[in-house]
Structure formats: C-alpha cells, structure tokens
BALOBA-1460 file (C-alpha; in Angstrom, 3 decimals):
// residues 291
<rec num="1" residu="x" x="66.385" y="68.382" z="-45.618"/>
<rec num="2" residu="x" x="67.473" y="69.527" z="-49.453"/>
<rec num="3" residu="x" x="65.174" y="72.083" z="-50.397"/>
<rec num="4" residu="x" x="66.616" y="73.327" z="-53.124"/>
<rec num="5" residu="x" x="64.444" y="73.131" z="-56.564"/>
<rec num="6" residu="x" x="61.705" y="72.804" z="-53.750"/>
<rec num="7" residu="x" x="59.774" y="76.029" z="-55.534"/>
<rec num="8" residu="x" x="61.323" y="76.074" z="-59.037"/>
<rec num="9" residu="x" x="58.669" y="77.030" z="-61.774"/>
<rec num="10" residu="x" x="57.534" y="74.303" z="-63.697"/>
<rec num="11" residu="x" x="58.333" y="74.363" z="-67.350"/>
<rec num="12" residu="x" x="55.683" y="76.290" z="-69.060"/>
<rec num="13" residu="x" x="53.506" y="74.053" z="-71.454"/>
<rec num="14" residu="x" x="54.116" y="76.726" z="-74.065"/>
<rec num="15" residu="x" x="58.020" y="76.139" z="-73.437"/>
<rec num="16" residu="x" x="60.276" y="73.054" z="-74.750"/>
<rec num="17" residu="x" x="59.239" y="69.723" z="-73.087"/>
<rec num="18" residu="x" x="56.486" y="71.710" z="-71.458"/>
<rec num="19" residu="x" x="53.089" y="69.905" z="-70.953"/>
<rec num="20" residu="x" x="49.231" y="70.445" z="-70.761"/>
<rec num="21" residu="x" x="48.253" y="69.171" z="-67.076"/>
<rec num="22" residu="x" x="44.726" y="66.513" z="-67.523"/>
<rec num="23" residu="x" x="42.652" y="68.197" z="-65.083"/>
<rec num="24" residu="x" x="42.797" y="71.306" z="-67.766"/>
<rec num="25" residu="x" x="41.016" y="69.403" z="-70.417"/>
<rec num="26" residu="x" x="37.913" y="68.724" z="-68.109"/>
<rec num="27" residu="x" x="37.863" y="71.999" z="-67.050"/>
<rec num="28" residu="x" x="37.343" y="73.222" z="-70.467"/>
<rec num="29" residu="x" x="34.725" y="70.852" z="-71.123"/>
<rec num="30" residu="x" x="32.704" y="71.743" z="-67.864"/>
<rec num="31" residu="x" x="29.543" y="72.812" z="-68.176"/>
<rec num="32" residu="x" x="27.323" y="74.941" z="-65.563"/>
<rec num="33" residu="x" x="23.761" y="73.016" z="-64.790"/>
<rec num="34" residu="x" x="20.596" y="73.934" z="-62.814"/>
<rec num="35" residu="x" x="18.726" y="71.125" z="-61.387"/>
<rec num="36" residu="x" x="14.793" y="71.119" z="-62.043"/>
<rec num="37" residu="x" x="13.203" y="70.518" z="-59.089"/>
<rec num="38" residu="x" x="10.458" y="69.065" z="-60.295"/>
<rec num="39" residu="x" x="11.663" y="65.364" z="-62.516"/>
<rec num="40" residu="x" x="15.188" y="66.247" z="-61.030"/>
<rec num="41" residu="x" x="16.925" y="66.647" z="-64.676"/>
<rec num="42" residu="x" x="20.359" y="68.588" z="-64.831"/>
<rec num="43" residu="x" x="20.058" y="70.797" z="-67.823"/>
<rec num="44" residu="x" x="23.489" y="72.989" z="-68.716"/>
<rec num="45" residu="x" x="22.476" y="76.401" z="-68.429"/>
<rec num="46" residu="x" x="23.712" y="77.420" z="-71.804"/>
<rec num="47" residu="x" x="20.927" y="75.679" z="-73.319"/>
<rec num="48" residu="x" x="18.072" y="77.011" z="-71.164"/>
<rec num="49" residu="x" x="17.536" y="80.494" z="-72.778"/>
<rec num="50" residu="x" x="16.398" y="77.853" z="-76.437"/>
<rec num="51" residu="x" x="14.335" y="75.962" z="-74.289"/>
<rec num="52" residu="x" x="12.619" y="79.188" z="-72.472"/>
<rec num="53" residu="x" x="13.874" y="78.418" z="-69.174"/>
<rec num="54" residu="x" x="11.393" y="75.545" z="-69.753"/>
<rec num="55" residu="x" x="12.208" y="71.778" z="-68.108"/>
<rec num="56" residu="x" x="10.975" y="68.957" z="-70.468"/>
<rec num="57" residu="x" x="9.098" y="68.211" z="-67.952"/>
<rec num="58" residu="x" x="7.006" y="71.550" z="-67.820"/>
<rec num="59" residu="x" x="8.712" y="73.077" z="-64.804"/>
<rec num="60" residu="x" x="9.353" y="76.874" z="-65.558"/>
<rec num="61" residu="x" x="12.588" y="78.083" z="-64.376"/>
<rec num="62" residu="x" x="12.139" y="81.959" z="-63.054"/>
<rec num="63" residu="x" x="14.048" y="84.560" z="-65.949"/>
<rec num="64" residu="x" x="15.183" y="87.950" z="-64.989"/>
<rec num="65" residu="x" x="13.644" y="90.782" z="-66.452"/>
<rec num="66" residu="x" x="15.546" y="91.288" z="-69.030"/>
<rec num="67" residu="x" x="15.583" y="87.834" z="-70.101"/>
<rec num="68" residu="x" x="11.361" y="88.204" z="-70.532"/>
<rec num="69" residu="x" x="12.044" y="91.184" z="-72.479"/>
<rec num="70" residu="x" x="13.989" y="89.600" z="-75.074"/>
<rec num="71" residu="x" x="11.279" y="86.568" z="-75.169"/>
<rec num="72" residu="x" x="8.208" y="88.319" z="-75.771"/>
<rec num="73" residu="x" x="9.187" y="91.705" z="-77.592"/>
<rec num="74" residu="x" x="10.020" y="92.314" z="-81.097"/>
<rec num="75" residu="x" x="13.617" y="92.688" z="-81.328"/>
<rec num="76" residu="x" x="14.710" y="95.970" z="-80.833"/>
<rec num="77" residu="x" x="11.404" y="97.288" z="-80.227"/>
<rec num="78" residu="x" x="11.601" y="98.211" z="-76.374"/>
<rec num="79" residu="x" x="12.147" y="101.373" z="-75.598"/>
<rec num="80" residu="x" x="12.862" y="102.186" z="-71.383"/>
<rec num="81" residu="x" x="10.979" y="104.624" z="-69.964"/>
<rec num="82" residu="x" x="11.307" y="106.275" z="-66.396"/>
<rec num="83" residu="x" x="15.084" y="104.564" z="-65.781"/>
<rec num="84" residu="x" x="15.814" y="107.977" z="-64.576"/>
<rec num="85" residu="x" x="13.757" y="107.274" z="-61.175"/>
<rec num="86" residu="x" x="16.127" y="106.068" z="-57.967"/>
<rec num="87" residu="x" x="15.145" y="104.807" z="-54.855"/>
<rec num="88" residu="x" x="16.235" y="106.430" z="-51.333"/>
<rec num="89" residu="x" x="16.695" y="105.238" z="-47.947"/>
<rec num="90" residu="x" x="12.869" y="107.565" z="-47.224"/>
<rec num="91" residu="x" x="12.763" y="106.647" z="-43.610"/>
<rec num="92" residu="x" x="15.808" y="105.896" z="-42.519"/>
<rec num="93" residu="x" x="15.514" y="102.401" z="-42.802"/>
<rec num="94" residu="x" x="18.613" y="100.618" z="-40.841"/>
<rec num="95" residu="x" x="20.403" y="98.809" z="-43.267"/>
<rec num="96" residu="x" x="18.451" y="99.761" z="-46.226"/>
<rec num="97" residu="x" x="20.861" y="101.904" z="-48.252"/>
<rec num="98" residu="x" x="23.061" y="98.658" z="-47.849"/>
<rec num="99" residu="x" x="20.692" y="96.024" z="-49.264"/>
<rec num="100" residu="x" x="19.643" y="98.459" z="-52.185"/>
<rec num="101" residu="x" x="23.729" y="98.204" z="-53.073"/>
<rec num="102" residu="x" x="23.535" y="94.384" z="-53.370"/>
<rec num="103" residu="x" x="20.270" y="94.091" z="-54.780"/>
<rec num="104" residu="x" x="21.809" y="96.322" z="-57.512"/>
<rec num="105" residu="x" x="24.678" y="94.407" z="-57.548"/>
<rec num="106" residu="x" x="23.180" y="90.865" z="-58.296"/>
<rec num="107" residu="x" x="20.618" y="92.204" z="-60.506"/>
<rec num="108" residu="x" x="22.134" y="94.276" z="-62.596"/>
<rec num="109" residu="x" x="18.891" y="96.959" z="-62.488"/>
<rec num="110" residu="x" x="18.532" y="99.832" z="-60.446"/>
<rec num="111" residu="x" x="15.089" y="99.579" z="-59.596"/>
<rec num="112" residu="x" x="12.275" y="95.878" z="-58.982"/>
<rec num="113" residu="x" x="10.568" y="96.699" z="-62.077"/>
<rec num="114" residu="x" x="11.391" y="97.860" z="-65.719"/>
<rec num="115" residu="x" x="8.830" y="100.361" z="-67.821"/>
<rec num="116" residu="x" x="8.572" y="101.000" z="-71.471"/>
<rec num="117" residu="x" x="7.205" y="100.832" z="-74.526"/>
<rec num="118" residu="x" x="7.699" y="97.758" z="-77.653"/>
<rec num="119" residu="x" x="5.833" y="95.778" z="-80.218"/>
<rec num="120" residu="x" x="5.093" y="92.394" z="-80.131"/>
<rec num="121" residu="x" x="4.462" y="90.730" z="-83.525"/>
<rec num="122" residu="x" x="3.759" y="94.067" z="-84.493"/>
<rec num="123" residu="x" x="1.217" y="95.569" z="-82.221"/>
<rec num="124" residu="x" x="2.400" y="98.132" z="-79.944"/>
<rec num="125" residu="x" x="1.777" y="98.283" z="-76.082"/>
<rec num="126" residu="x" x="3.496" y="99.645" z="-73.147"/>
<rec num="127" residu="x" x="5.153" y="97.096" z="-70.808"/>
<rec num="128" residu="x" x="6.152" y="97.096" z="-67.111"/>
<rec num="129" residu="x" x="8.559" y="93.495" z="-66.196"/>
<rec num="130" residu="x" x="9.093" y="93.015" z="-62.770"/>
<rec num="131" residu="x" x="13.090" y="91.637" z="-61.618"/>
<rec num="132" residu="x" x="12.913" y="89.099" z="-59.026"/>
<rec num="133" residu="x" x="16.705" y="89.500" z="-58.235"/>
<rec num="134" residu="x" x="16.170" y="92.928" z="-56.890"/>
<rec num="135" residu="x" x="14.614" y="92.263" z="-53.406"/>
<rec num="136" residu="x" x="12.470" y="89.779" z="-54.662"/>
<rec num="137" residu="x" x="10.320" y="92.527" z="-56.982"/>
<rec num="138" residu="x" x="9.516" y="94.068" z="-53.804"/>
<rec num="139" residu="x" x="7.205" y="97.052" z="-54.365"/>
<rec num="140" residu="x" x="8.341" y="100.527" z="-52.701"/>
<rec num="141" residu="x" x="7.683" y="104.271" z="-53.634"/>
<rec num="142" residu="x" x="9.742" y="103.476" z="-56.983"/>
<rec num="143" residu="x" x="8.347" y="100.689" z="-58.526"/>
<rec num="144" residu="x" x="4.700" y="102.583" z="-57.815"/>
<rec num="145" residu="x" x="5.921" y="105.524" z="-59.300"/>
<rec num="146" residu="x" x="7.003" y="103.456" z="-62.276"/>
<rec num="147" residu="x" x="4.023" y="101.542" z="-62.273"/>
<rec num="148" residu="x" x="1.817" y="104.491" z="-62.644"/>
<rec num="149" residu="x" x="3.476" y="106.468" z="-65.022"/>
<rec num="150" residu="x" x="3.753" y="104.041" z="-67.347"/>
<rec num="151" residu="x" x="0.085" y="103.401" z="-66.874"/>
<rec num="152" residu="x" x="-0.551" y="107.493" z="-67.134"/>
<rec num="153" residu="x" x="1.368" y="107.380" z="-70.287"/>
<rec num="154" residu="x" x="-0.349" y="104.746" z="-71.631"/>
<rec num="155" residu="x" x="-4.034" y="106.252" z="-71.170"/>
<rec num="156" residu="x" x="-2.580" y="109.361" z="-72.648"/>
<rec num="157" residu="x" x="-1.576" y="107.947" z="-76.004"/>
<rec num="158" residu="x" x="-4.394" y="105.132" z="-75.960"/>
<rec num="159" residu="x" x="-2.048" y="102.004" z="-75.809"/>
<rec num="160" residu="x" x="-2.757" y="98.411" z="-73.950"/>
<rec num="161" residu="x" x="-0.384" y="97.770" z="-71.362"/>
<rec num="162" residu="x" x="1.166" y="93.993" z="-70.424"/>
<rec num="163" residu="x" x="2.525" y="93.645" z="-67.466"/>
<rec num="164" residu="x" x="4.583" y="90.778" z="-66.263"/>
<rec num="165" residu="x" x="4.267" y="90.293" z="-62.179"/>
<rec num="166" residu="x" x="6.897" y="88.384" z="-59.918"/>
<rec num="167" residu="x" x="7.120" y="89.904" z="-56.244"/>
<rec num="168" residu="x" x="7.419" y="88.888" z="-52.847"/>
<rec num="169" residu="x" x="5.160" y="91.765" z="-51.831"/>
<rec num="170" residu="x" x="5.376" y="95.887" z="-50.313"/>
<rec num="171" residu="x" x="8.949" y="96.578" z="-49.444"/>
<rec num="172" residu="x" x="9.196" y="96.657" z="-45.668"/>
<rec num="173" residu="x" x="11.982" y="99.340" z="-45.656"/>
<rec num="174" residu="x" x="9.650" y="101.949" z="-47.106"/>
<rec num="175" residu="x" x="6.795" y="101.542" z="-44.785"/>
<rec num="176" residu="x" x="3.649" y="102.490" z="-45.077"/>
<rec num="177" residu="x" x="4.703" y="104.501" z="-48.058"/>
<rec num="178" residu="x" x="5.140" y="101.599" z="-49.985"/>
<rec num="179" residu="x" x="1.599" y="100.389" z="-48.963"/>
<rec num="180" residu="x" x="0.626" y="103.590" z="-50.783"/>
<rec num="181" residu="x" x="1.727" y="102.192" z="-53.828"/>
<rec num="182" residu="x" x="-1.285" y="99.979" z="-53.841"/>
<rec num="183" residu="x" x="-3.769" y="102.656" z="-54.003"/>
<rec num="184" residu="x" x="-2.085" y="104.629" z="-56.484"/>
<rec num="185" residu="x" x="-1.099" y="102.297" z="-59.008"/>
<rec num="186" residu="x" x="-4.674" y="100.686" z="-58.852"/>
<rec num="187" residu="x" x="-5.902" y="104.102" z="-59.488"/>
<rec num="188" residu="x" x="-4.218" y="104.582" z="-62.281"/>
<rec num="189" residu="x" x="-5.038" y="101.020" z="-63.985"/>
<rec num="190" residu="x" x="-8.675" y="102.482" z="-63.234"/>
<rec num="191" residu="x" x="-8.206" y="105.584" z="-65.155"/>
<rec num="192" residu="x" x="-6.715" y="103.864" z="-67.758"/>
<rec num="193" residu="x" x="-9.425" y="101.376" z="-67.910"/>
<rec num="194" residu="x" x="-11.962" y="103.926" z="-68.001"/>
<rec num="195" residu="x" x="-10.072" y="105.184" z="-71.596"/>
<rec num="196" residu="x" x="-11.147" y="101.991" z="-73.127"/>
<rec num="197" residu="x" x="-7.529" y="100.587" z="-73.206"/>
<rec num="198" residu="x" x="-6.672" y="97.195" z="-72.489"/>
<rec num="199" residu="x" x="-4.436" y="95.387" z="-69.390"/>
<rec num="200" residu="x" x="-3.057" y="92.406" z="-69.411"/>
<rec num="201" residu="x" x="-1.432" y="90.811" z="-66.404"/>
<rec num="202" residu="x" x="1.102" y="87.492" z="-66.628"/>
<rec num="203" residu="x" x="1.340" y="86.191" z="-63.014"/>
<rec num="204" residu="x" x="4.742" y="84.518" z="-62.655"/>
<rec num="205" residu="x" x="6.213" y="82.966" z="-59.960"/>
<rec num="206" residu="x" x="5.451" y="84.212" z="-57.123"/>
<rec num="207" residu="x" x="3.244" y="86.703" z="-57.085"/>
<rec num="208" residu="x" x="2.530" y="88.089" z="-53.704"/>
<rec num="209" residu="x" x="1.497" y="90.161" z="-51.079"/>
<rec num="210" residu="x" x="0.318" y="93.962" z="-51.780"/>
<rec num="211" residu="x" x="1.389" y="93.311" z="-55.670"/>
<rec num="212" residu="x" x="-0.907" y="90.688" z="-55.767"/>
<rec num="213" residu="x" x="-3.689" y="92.855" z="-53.759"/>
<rec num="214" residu="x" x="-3.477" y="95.586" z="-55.863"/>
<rec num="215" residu="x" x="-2.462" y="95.673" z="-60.025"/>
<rec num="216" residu="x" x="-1.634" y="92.244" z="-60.735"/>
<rec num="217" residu="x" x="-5.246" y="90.752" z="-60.067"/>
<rec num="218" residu="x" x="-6.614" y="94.355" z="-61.829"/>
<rec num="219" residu="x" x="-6.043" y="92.839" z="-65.751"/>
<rec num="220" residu="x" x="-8.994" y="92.920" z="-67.891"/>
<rec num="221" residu="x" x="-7.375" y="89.139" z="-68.907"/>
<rec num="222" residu="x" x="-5.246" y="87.721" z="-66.331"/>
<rec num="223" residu="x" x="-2.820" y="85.271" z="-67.328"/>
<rec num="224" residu="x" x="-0.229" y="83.512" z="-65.321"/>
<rec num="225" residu="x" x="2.399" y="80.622" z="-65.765"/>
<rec num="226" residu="x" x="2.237" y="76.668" z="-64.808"/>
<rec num="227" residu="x" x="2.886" y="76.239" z="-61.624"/>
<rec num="228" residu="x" x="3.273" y="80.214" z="-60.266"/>
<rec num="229" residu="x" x="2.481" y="80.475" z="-57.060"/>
<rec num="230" residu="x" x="0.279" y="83.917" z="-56.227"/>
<rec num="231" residu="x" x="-1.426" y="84.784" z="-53.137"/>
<rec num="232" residu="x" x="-1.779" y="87.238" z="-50.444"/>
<rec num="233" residu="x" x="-0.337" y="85.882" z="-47.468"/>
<rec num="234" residu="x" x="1.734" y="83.131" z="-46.872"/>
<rec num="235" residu="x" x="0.171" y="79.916" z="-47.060"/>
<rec num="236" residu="x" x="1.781" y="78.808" z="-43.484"/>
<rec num="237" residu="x" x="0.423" y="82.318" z="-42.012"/>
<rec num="238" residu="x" x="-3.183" y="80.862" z="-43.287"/>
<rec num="239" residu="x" x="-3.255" y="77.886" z="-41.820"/>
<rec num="240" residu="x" x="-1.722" y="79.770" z="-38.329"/>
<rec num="241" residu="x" x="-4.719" y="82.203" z="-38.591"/>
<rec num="242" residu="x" x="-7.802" y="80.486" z="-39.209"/>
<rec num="243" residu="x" x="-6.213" y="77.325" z="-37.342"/>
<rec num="244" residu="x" x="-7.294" y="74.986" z="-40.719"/>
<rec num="245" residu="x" x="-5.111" y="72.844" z="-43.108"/>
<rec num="246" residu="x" x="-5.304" y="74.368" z="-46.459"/>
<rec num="247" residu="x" x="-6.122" y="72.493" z="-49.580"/>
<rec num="248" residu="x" x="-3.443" y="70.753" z="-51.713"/>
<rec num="249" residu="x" x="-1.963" y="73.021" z="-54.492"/>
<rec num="250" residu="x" x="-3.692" y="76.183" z="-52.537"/>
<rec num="251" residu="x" x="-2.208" y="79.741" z="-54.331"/>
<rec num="252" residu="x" x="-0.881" y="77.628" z="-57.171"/>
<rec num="253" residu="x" x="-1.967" y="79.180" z="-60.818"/>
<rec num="254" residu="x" x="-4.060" y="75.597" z="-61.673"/>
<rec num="255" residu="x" x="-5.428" y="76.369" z="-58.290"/>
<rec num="256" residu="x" x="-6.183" y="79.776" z="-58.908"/>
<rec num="257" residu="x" x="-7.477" y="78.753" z="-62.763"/>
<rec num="258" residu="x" x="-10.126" y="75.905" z="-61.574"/>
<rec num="259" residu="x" x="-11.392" y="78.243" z="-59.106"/>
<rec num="260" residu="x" x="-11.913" y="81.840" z="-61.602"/>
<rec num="261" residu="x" x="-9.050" y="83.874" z="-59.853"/>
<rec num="262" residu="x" x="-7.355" y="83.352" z="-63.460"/>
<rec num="263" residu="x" x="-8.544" y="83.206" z="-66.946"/>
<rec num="264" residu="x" x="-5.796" y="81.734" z="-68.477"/>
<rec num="265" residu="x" x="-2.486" y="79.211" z="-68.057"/>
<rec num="266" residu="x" x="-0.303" y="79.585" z="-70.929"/>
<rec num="267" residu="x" x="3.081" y="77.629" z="-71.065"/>
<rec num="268" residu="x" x="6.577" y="80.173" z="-71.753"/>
<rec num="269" residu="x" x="6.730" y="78.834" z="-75.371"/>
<rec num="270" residu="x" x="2.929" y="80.077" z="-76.765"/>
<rec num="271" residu="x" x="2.957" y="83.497" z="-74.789"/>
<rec num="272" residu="x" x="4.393" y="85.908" z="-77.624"/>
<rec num="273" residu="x" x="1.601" y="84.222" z="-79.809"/>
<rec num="274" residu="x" x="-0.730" y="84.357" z="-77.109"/>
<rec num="275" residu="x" x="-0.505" y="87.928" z="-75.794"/>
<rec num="276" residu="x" x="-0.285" y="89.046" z="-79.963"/>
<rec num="277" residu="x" x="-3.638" y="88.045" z="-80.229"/>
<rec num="278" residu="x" x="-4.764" y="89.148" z="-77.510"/>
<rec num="279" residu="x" x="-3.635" y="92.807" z="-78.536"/>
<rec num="280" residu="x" x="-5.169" y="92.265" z="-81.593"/>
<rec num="281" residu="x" x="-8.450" y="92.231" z="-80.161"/>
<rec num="282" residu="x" x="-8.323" y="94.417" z="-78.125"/>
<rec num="283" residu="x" x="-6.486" y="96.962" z="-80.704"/>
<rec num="284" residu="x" x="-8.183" y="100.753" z="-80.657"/>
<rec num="285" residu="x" x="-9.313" y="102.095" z="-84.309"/>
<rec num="286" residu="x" x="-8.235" y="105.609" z="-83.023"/>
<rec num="287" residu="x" x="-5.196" y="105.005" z="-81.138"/>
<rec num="288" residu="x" x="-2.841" y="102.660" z="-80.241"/>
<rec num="289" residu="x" x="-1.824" y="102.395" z="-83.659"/>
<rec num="290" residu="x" x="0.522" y="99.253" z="-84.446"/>
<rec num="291" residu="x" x="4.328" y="99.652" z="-85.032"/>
C-alpha cells in the first residue's frame, strides 16, 4: 500500500486554495440550552440571566449566589464581609478535605454562603446568599459563623437583614458541630430581633434540613419562590416513618403558603420591588439609615 501523502497537512484555509470546512459554520452558530422541566422548552442559556432564570412557563431555574446578588442589589452596592473565614477538615472527616477542593472548584466560592452589606433601591440592609454549588449550601461551622456575624453586625449598627436560603441541610462531615450551628445562628436572629430590626427570609429551592429548622423559618416575613421545595426531612423518609402517603405537593412553597408556614410567594421578576418595600416599612428612624 502507497502511503505516501497519507498524513500531509491540509492546506490551511488562511493559505491559497485553502477552505473553511461546513461543520465550522454550525459550530459557531451553536448555542448552549437548559431544558425546563416543567413545559419541556429549550431556552439558550445566554438569554436566561434577561429572563431571571425564569421559564415562560413560571418554572424558576436555581441561580448561584452571585447571580442573586446581581438581581436584587443596587449595582455596586454589596460590600463582602467575613470572606476571610475558611473551612477545615475539624474531625477528620475521610474524604472531606477532598470534596471541599471540588466544591470550590465548581462553585467558584470558598465557603456555602456569602455575607455582606448593599442597598436595594436605596435602603440599606445586610445580606447573607446561600451557593447551592458548594455542597448543596450545606451548613457547617463556617457558614454558622458567617451566619451569625453578619447577624451580630447587623444588631450592632441597627440594619434589617435579607437572607436568601437554598441548602440541602447540616454538613455531615462536621458532625455534631455543624448541628451547633442551629442553635447559634438562631440565637443570634433572636438578639437581633430583640433590637427591633427586621429579617427577612426568601426560601429558594430547596430549603432543607437543619437550615430549614433553624434561621430560615426565623424571618419576621418569610418569603419563598414558586415551586421551592422546603422541609425538614425528606419527603420519602416521611412516608417510611409514620408508614402514610403524604399529600400531593407536600413541602412545596404553595403547600407551605395555603397552610401559614409562609407569608408570601413572590415570582424572581417582582422581588427587588418586593423586598424594597418591605425595608421601607420596616426602616428604623434612628438607625439603619438608607444609602
């Protein structure tokens, strides 16, 4: 067999007689799309951040932290507080030091939960958003100690805090340390309450476990998004315990609304409006003062 010219380089297109292949053009033009799984719509994902991670459909696509950030605060406003704060392997969790490398990784964050301060249409708060891509917003010693200092901070210079909530629960790998984290953060929304401030709490999806069981159901108004799911326990584990099938749409937020868990649903689009006037009731004559 003649194998010569076998694995001669083809002629550039840039060169003389050289030529753009077809499959190029349709790569250019491809275009990256998420599936709703609600209606089943493919929507390119360029255009989701105008359309607030929002189907037409109403289905609410999850958005990192940063991403909720951008949405609800004044640009340029926010203001990190506590970054500084890293997470160890406490107990000598096998594997643990491994899965905090990737969870940094695909997140981008060091930590399940970002603290600081911002404005939104102008009134001023202080802010804690929760990052579902890091473990799931599970809550260990960390995101307590984030939690509650941005809460301590708050009661100190009489400011409302908003919180946004997305968590798959206490983070195993910590133990019962991280079940600590319930009793001290909800200690410090208490002290803060008894200031006078105001919390508000935006349930997103999901919202579970000790997060739920301690400062996300602690809001003086507790909002959440269509179609979050929040809860305790799973809903399988339920049924399993008290041997009973659960009712349909059981730990969903219209659930949870129908039934006073919530006080509010309020879709992506109307929750900068929403949450300004909601600080604007609540704003303190001596403190707090707006932006």
């Amino acid at each position: 067999m003649d194998l010569r010219g076998l694995f001669k380089r083809p002629a550039n297109e840039l060169e003389k007689g050289g030529r753009t292949p077809a499959e190029a053009t349709a790569a250019d033009t491809f275009e990256v799309k998420r599936e709703c799984p609600d209606c089943g719509r493919k929507i390119a994902e360029i255009d989701l951040p105008e359309m607030y991670y929002v189907c037409t459909c109403g289905h609410h696509f999850r958005m990192n932290a940063r991403q909720r950030i951008d949405h609800i605060c004044d640009e340029g406003s926010f203001t990190e507080m506590f970054s500084e704060l890293e997470t160890k392997d406490i107990i000598n969790f096998p594997g643990y030091e491994k899965k905090l490398r990737e969870a940094r990784l695909s997140s981008g964050e060091e930590e399940a939960v970002i603290c600081g301060t911002a404005t939104v249409l102008g009134h001023k708060c202080a802010m804690f958003v929760m990052e579902s891509l890091f473990m799931m917003g599970s809550m260990g010693t960390v995101v307590g100690e984030r939690v509650t200092r941005l809460f301590e901070y708050a009661t100190e210079n009489g400011l409302p805090v908003v919180g946004f909530t997305v968590s798959g629960g206490a983070r195993m790998q910590e133990g019962i340390l991280s079940l600590m984290q319930m009793a001290k953060t909800s200690g410090a929304v208490k002290l803060h309450s008894d200031a006078g401030n105001f919390y508000l709490t935006v349930l997103t999806d999901p919202t579970t476990g000790g997060v739920t069981a301690s400062f996300a159901m602690l809001g003086d108004v507790i909002m959440a998004e269509p179609g979050a799911t929040v809860g305790f326990a799973g809903a399988r584990v339920i049924e399993q315990t008290i041997r009973k099938k659960l009712p349909q749409g059981f730990q969903t937020a219209e659930f949870l609304l129908e039934h006073g868990f919530i006080d509010l649903i309020t879709p992506r689009s109307e929750q900068k409006r929403v949450i300004s006037t909601l600080l604007s009731m609540h704003e303190k004559k001596n403190g707090g003062d707006k932006a």
